[in-house]
Rosetta silent file (secondary structure, phi, psi, omega in degrees, C-alpha in Angstrom):
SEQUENCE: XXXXXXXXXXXXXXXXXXXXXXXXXXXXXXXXXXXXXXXXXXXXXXXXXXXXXXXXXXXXXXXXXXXXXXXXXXXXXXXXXXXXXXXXXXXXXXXXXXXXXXXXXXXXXXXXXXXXXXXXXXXXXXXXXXXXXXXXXXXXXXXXXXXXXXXXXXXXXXXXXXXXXXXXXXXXXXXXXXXXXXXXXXXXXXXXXXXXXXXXXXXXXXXXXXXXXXXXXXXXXXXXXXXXXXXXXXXXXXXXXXXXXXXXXXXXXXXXXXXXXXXXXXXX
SCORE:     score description
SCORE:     0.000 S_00000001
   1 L     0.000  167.633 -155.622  141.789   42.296  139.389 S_00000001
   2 L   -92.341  149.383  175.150  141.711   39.692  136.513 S_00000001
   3 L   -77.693  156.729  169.467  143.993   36.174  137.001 S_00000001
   4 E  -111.507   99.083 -152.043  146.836   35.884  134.945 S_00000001
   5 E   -98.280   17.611 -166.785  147.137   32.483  133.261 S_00000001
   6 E  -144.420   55.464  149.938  150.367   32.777  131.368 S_00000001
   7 E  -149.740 -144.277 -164.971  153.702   34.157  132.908 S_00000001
   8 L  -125.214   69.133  168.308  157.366   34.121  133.786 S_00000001
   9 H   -10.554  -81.317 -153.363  158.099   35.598  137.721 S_00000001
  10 H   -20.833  -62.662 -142.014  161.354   34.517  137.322 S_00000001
  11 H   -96.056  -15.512  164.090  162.177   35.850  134.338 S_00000001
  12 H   -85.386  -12.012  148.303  160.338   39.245  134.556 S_00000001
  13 H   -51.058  -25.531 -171.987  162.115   39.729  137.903 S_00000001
  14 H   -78.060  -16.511  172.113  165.092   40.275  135.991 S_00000001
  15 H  -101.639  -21.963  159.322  163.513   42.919  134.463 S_00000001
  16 L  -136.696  128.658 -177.822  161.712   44.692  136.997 S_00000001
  17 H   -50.401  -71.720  178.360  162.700   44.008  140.810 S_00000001
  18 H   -15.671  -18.209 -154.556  159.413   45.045  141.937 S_00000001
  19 H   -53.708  -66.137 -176.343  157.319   42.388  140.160 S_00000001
  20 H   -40.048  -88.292  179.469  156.037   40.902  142.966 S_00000001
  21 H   -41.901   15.160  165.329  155.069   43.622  145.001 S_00000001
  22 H  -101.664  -41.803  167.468  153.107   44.627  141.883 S_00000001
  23 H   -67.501  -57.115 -175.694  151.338   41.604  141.113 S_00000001
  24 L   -70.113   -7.589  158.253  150.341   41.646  144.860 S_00000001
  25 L   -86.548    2.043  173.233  149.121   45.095  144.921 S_00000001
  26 L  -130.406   -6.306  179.148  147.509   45.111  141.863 S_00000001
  27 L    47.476   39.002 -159.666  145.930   41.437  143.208 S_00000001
  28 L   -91.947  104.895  173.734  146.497   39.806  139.928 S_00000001
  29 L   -61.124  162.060 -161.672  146.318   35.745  140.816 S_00000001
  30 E  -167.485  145.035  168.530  148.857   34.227  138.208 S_00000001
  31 E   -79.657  164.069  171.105  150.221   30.778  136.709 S_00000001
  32 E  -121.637  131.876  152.147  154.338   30.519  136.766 S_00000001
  33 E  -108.052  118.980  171.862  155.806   28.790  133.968 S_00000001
  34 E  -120.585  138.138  158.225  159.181   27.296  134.777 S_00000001
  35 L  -135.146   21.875  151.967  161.497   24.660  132.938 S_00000001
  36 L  -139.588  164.172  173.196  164.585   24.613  135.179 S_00000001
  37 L   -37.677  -59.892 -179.156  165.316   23.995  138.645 S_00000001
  38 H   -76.705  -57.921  171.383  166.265   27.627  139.643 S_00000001
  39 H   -55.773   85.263   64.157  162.836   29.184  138.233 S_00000001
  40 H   -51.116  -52.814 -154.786  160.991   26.829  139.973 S_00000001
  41 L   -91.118 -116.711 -110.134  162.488   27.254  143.527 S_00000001
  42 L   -73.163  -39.458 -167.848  161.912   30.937  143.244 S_00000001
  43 H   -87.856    9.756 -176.790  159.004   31.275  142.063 S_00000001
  44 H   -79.566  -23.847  172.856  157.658   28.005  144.424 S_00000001
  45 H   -74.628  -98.323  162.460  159.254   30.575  147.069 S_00000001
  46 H    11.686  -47.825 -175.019  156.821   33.382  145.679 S_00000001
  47 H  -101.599  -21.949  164.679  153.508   31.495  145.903 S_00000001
  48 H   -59.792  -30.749  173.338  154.778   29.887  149.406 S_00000001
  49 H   -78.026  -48.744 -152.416  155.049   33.696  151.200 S_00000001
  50 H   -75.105   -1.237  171.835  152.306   34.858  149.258 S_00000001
  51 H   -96.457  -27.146 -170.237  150.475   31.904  150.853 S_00000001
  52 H   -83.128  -59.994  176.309  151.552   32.061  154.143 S_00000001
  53 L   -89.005   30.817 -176.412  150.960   36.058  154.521 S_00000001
  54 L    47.835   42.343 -162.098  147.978   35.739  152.676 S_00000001
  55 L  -114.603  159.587 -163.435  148.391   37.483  149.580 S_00000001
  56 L   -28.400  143.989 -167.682  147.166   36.951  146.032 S_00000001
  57 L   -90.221  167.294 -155.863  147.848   33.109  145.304 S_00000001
  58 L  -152.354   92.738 -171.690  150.256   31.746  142.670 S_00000001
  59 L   -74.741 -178.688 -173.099  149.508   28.620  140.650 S_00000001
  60 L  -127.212  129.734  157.987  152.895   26.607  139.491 S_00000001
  61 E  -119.333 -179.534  174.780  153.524   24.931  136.294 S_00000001
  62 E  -155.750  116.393  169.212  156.974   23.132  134.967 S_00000001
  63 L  -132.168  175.479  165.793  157.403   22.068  131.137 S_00000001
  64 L  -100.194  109.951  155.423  160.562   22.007  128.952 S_00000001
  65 L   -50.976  132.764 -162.457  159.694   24.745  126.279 S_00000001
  66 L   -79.715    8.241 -172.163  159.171   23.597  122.657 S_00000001
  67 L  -108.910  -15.146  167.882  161.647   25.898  121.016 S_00000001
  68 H   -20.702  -80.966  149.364  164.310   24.230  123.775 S_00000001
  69 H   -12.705  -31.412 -173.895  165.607   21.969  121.060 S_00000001
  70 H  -105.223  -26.387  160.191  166.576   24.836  119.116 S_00000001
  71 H  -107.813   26.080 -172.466  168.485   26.555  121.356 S_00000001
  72 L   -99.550  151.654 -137.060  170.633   24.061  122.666 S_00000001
  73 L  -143.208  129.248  -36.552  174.322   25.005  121.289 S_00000001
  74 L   -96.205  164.882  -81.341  175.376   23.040  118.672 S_00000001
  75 L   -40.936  -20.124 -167.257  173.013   24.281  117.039 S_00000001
  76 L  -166.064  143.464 -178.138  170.160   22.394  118.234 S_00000001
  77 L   -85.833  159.742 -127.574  169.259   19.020  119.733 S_00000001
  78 L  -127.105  -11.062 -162.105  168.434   16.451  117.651 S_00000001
  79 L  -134.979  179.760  170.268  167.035   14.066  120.506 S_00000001
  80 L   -93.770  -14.361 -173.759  165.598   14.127  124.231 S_00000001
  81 H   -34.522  -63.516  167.407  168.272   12.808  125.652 S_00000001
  82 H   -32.600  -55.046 -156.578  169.939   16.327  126.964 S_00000001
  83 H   -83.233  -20.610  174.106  166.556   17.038  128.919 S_00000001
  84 H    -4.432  -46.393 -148.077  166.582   13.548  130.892 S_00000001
  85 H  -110.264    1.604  168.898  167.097   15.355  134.030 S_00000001
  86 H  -111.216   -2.296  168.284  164.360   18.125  133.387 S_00000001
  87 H  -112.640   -7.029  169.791  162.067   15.567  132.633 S_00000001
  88 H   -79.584  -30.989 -174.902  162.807   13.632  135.663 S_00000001
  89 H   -63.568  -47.536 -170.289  162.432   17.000  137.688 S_00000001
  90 H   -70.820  -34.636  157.539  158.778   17.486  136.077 S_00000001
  91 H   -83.474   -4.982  144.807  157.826   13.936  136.993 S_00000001
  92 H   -57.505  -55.251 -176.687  159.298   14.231  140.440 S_00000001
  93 H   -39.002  -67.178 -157.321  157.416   17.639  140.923 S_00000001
  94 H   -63.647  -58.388 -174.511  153.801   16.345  139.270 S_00000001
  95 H   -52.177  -53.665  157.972  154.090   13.183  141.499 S_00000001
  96 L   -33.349  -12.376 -152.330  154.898   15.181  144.599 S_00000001
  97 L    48.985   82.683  153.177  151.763   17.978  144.163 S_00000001
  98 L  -136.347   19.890 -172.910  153.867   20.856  143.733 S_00000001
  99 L  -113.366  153.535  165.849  152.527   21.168  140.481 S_00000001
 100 L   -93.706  -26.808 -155.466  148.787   23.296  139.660 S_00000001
 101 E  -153.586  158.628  163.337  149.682   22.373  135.457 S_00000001
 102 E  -112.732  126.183 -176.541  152.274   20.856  133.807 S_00000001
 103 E   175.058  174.046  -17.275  153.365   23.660  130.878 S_00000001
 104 E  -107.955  161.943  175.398  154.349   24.893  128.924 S_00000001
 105 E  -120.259 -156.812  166.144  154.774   22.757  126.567 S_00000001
 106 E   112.927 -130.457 -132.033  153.421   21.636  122.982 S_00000001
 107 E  -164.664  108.468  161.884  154.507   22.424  118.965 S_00000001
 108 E  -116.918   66.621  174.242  156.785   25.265  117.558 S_00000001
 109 L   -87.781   33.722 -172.058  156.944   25.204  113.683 S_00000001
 110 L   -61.249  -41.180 -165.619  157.200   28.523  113.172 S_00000001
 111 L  -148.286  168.752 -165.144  160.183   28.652  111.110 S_00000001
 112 H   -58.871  -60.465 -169.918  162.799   26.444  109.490 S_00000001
 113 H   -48.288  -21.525 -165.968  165.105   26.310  112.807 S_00000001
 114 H   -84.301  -54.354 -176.449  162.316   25.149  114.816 S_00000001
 115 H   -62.946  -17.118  169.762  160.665   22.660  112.363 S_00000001
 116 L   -60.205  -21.739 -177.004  163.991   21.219  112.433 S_00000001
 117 L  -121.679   49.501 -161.185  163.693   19.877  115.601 S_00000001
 118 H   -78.523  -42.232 -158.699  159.911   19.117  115.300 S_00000001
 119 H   -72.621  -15.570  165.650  160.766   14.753  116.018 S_00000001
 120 H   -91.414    1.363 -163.452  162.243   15.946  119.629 S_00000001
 121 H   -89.087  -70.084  170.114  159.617   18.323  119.767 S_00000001
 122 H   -57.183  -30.310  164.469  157.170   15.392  119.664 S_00000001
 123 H   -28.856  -85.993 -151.593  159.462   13.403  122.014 S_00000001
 124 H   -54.151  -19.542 -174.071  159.288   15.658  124.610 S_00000001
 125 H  -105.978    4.460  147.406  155.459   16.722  124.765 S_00000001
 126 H   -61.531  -67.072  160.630  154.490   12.713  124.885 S_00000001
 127 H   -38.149  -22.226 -179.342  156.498   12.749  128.182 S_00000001
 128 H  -102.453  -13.484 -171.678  154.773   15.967  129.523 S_00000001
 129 H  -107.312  -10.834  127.308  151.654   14.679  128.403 S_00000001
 130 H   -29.748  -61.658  166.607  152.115   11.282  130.283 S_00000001
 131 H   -69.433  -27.884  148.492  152.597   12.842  133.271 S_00000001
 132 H   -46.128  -39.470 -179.925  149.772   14.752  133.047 S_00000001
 133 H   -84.345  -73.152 -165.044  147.129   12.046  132.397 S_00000001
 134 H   -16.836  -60.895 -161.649  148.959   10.303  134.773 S_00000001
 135 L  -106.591   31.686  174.439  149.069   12.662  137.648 S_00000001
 136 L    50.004   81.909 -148.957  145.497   14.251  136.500 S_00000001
 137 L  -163.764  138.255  160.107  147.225   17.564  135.970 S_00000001
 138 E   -87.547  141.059  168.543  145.855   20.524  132.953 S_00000001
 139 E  -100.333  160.379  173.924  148.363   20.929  130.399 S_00000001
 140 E  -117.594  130.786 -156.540  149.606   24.266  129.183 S_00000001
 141 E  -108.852  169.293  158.078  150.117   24.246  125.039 S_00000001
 142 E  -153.185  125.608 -176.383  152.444   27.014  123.317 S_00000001
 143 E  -144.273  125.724  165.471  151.469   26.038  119.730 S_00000001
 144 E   -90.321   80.824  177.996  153.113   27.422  116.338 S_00000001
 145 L    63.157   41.036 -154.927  151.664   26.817  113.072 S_00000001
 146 L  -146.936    2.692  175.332  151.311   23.467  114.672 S_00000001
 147 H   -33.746  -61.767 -175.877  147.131   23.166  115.107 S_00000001
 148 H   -60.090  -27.470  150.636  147.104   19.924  112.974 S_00000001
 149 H   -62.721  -39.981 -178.447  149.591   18.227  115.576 S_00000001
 150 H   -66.267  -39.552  178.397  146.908   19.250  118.401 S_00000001
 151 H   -60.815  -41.447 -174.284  143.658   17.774  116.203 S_00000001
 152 L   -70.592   14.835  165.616  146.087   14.305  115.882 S_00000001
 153 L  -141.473   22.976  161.233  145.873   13.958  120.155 S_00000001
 154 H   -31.671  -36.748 -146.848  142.393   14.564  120.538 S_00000001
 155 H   -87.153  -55.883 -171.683  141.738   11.322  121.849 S_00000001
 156 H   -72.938  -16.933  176.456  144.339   11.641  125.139 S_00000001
 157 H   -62.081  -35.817 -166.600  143.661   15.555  125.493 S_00000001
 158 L   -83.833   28.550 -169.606  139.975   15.332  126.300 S_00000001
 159 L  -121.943    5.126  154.141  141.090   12.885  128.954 S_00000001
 160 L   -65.561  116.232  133.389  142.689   16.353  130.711 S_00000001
 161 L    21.336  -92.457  155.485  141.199   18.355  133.231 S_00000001
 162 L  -157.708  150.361  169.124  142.018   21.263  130.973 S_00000001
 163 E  -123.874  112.754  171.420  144.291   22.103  128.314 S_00000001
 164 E   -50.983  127.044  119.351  145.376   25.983  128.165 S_00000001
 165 E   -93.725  124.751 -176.887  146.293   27.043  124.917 S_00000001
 166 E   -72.875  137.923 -160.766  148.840   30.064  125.885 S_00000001
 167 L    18.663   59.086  175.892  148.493   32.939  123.624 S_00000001
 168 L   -54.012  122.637 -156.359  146.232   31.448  121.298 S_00000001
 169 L  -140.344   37.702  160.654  146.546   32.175  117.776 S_00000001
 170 L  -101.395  168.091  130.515  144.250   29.328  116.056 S_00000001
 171 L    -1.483  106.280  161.105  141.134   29.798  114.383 S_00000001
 172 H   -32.823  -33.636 -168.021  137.871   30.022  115.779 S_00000001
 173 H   -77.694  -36.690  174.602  136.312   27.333  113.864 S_00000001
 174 H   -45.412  -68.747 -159.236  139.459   25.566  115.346 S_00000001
 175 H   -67.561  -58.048 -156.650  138.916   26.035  119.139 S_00000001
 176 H   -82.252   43.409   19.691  135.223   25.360  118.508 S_00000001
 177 H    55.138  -92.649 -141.953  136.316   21.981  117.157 S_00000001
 178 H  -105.009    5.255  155.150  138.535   20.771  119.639 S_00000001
 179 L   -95.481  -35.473  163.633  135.481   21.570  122.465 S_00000001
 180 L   -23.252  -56.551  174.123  133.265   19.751  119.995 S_00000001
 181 L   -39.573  -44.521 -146.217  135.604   17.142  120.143 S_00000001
 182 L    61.898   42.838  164.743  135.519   17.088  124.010 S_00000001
 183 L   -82.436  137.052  167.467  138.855   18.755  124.613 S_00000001
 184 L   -91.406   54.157 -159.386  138.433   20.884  127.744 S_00000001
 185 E   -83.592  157.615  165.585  140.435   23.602  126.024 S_00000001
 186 E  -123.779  127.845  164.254  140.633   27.183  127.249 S_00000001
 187 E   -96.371  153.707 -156.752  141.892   29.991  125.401 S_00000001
 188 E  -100.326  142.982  169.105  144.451   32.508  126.799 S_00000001
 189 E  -138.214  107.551  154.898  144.476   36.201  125.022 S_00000001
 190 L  -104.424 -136.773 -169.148  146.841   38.741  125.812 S_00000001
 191 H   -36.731  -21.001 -151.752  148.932   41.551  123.967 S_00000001
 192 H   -83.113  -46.337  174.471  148.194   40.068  120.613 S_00000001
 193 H   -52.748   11.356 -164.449  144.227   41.204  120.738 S_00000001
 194 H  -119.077  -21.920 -161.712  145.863   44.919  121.210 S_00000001
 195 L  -119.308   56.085  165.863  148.550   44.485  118.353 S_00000001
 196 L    29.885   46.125  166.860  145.815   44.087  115.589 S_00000001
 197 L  -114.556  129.223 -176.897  146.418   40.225  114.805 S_00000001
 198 H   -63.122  -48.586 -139.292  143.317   39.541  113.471 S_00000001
 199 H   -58.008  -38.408 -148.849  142.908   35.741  113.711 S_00000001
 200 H   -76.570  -31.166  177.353  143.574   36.185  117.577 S_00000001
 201 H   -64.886  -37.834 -151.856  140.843   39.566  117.640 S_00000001
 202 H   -84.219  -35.870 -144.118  138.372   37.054  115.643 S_00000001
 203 H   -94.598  -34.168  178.907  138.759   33.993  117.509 S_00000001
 204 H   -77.339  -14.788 -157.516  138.573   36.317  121.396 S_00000001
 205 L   -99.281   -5.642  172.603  135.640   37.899  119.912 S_00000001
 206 L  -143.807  -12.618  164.882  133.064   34.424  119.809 S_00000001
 207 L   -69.043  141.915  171.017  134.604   31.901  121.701 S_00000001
 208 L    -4.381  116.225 -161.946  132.881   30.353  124.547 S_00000001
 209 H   -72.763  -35.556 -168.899  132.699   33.216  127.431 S_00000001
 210 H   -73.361   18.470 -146.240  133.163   30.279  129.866 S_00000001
 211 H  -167.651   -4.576  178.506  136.193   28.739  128.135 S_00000001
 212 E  -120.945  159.743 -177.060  138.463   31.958  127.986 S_00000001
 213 E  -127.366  171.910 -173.882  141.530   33.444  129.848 S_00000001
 214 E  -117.941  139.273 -160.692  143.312   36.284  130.177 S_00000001
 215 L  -155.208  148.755  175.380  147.482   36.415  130.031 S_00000001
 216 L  -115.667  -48.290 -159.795  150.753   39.267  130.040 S_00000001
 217 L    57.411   50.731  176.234  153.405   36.092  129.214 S_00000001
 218 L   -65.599  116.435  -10.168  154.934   38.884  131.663 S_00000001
 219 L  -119.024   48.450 -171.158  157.710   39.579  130.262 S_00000001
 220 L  -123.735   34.551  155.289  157.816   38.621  126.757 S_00000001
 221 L  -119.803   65.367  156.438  154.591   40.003  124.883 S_00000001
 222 L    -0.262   57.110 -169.344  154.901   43.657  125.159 S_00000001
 223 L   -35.148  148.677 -176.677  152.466   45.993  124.435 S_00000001
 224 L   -39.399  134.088  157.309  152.952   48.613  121.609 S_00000001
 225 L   102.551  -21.770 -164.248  155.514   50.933  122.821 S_00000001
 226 L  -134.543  175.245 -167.447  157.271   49.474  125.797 S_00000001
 227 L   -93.009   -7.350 -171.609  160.150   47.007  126.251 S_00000001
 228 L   168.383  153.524 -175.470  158.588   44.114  127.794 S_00000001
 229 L  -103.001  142.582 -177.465  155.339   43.049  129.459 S_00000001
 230 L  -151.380 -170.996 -152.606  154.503   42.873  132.990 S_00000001
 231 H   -70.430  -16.403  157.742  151.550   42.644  135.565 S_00000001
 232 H   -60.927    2.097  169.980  150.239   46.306  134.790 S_00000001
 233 H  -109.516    9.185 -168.046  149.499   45.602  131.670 S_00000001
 234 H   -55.031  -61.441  179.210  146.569   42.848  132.378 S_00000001
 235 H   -14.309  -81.731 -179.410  144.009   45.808  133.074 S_00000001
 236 H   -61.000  -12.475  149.847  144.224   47.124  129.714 S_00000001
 237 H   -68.261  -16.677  175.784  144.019   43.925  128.244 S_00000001
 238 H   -59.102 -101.786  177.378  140.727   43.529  129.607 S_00000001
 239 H    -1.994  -58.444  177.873  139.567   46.654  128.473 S_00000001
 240 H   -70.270  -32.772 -168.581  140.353   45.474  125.263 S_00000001
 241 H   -84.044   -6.092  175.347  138.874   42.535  125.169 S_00000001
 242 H   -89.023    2.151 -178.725  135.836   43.704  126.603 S_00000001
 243 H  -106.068   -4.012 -174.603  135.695   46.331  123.813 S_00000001
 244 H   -95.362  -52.019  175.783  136.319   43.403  121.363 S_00000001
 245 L   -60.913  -21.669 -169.472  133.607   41.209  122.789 S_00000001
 246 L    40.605   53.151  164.178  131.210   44.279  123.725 S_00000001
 247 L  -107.137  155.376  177.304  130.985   43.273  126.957 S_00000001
 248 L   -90.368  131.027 -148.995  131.326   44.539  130.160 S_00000001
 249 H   -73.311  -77.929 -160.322  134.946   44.387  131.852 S_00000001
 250 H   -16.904  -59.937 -130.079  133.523   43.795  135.273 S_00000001
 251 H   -81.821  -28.054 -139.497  131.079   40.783  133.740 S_00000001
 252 H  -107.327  -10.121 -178.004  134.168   39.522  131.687 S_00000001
 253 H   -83.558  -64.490  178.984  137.053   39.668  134.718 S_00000001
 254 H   -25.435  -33.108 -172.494  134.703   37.797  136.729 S_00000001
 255 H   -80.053  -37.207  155.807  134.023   35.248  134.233 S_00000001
 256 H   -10.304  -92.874  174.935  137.912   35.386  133.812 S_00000001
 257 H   -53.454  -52.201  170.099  139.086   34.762  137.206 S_00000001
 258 H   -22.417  -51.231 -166.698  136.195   31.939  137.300 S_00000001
 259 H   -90.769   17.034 -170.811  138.045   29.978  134.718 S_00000001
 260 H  -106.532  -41.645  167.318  141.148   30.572  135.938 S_00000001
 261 H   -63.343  -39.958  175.312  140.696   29.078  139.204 S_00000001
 262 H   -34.185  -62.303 -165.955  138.554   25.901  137.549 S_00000001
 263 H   -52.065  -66.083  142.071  141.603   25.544  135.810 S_00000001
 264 L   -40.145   19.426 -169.746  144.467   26.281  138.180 S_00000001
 265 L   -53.782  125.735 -166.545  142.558   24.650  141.424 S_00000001
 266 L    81.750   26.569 -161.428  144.147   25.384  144.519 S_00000001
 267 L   -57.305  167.027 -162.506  146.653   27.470  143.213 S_00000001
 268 L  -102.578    0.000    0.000  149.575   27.524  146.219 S_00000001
């Protein structure tokens, strides 16, 4: 079955116990994105059994989310200070190897509450993206209306590994740009090629076969119809995207899972 390069164990345990034993039975290899201590240690548990009994592998990442700022009560934080100790964890982790990625991270301007915190926004992803060049590490972006921050750090991104962008929802012309550039970006597609937004159907449909990923954000993109996304729905994203691309699912999970391990190497 196709790798999954975007979601949240933790947090999709809460919605279905089973998660695990679904992902491993369905054989879906899978990134974790955590930004506290307790998702980490579980799902750091999660890819340690599943390593040990020899069951689908489980890369790890750990960022402070960019919308973080906004939901820190009251109303929103104005600085980095508050995260000190979540930014100490992610450069204890990344130094240690316990990391596959550092993510996600990145640029949320979607809306006035967000753009409000845009100057801690930029704090915070200069610190994850220090430790990354630092500790050689691919970053993982979550980017909002926020492309034109991503063109302005060409020059330390292409000095990544890889850089994910997680549900990607630039431009074609964009992504084929920032490989121009010599950004090793990959784009991630999930629910959104399924839910008619074009840019993201335009953009899955000609970029580089070699350079794309596959993603649930398990459990917060849903597919039409249901309450929440989990590891059962990666199949049918496939499908689609191999009906968007007119390709063949076999030739396109294969190419899939390729770029998932380049990216993710070793996952634990």
């Amino acid at each position: 079955m196709a790798a999954d390069a975007h979601a949240h164990p933790f947090d999709l345990a809460g919605r279905l116990p089973n998660a695990e034993q679904e992902r491993r039975r369905l054989g879906i290899p899978c990134a974790a994105s955590a930004w506290n201590g307790e998702q980490f240690a579980y799902q750091e548990e999660l890819a340690r059994k599943a390593r040990e009994e020899g069951a689908v592998p489980m890369a790890l990442c750990f960022a402070l989310h960019p919308q973080l700022p906004a939901l820190k009560d009251p109303p929103f934080s104005l600085n980095a200070r508050p995260f000190a100790p979540l930014l100490d964890m992610l450069e204890t982790l990344a130094v240690q190897g316990r990391l596959n990625a550092v993510g996600e991270t990145g640029f949320d301007l979607y809306n006035d509450v967000f753009r409000a915190t845009e100057a801690v926004q930029d704090e915070l992803f200069a610190a994850h993206l220090e430790t990354a060049l630092r500790c050689g590490l691919p970053l993982v972006l979550h980017v909002r209306r926020a492309m034109h921050k991503v063109f302005a750090l060409t020059g330390p991104l292409k000095k990544l590994p890889a850089v994910v962008f997680h549900s990607y929802s630039g431009t074609a012309a964009e992504g084929e740009a920032l490989l121009r550039r010599g950004v090793n970006a990959y784009f991630s597609f999930g629910a959104s090629i399924l839910l008619n937004h074009k840019t993201a159907i335009r953009s899955s449909a000609v970029l580089p076969l070699d350079h794309l990923l596959l993603e649930t954000d398990a459990p917060y993109q849903p597919l039409r119809g249901r309450e929440f996304s989990r590891w059962a729905d990666l199949p049918e994203i496939l499908r689609g995207l191999a009906r968007i691309r007119q390709e063949s699912a076999a030739e396109l999970e294969a190419a899939t899972d390729r770029n998932f391990f380049t990216v993710f190497s070793k996952p634990r």
